[in-house]
C-alpha positions as CSV (number, residue, x, y, z in Angstrom):
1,X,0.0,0.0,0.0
2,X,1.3,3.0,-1.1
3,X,1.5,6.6,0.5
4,X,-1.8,8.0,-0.6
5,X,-3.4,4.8,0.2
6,X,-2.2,4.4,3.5
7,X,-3.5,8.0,4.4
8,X,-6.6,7.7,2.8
9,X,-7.2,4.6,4.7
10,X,-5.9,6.2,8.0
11,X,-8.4,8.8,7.4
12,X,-11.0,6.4,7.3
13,X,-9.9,4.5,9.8
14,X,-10.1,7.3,12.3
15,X,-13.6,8.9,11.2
16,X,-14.8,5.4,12.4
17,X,-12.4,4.6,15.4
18,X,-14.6,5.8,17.8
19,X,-17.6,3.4,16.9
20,X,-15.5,0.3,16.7
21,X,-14.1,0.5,20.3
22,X,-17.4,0.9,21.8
23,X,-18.2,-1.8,19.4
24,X,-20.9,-0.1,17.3
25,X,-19.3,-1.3,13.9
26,X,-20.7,-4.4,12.1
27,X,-18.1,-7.3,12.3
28,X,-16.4,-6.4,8.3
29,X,-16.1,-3.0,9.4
30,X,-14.1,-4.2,12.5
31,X,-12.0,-6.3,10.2
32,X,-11.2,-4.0,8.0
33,X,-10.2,-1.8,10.3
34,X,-8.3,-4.4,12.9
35,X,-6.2,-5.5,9.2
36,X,-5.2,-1.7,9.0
37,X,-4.0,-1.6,12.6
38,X,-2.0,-4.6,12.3
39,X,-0.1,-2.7,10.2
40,X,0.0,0.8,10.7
41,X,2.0,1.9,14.0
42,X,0.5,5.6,14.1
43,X,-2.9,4.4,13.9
44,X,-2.2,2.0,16.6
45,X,-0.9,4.6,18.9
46,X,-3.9,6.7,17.8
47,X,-6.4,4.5,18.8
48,X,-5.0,3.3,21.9
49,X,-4.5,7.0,22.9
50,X,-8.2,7.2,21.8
51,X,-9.0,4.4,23.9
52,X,-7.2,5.9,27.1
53,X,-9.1,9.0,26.9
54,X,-12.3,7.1,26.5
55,X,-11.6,5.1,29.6
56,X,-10.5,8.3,31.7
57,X,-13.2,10.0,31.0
58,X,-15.8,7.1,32.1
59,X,-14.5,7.5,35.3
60,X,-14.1,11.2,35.9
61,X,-16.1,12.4,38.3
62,X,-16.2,16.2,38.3
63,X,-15.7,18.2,41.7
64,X,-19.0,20.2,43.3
65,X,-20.1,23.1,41.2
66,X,-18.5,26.5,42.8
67,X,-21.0,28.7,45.3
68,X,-22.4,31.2,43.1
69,X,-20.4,34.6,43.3
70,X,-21.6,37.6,45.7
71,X,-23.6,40.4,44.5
72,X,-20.4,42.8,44.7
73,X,-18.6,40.5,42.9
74,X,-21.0,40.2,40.4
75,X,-21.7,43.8,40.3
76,X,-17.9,44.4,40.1
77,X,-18.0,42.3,36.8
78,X,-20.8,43.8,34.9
79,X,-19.2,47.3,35.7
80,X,-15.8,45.9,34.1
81,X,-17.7,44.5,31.2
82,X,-19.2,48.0,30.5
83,X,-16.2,49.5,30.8
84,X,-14.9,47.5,28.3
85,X,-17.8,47.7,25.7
86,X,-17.5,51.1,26.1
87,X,-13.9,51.1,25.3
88,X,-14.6,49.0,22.0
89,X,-17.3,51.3,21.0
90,X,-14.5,54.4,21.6
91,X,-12.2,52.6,19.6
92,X,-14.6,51.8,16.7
93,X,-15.3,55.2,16.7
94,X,-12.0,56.8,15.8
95,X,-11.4,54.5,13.4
């Protein structure tokens, strides 16, 4: 397999990666794709990146969602955000 070919299929290969490990593929699909992993070390690493990721992610469990912020904080932030609108509209119109 030349070049092109092996990029083409690569490119296939990972459109579909995520669906074959959670094992959503119909069994030629998974062969085809299994044959091109035998033999192609970047997609390899890819997919076993892929399948890291996947796996970390089941079990992340985030932290507590942060108190809401005070009213002077909150204040203090929609006087900052004027500030700055009203610096882009300043800006605009000296241009």
């Amino acid at each position: 397999m030349g070049p092109e070919e092996r990029s083409e299929k690569c490119r296939q290969v990972f459109a579909l990666l995520s669906e074959y490990l959670d094992l959503e593929l119909p069994p030629d699909a998974c062969r085809d794709i299994e044959t091109h992993l035998a033999g192609c070390p970047p997609c390899i690493e890819f997919a076993e990146s892929l399948r890291k990721t996947v796996a970390l992610c089941r079990h992340y469990r985030p932290a507590e969602l942060p108190d809401p912020i005070g009213k002077q904080a909150r204040e203090q932030l929609l006087e900052a955000y004027g500030k700055m609108l009203a610096g882009r509209k300043s800006v605009r119109g000296s241009e």
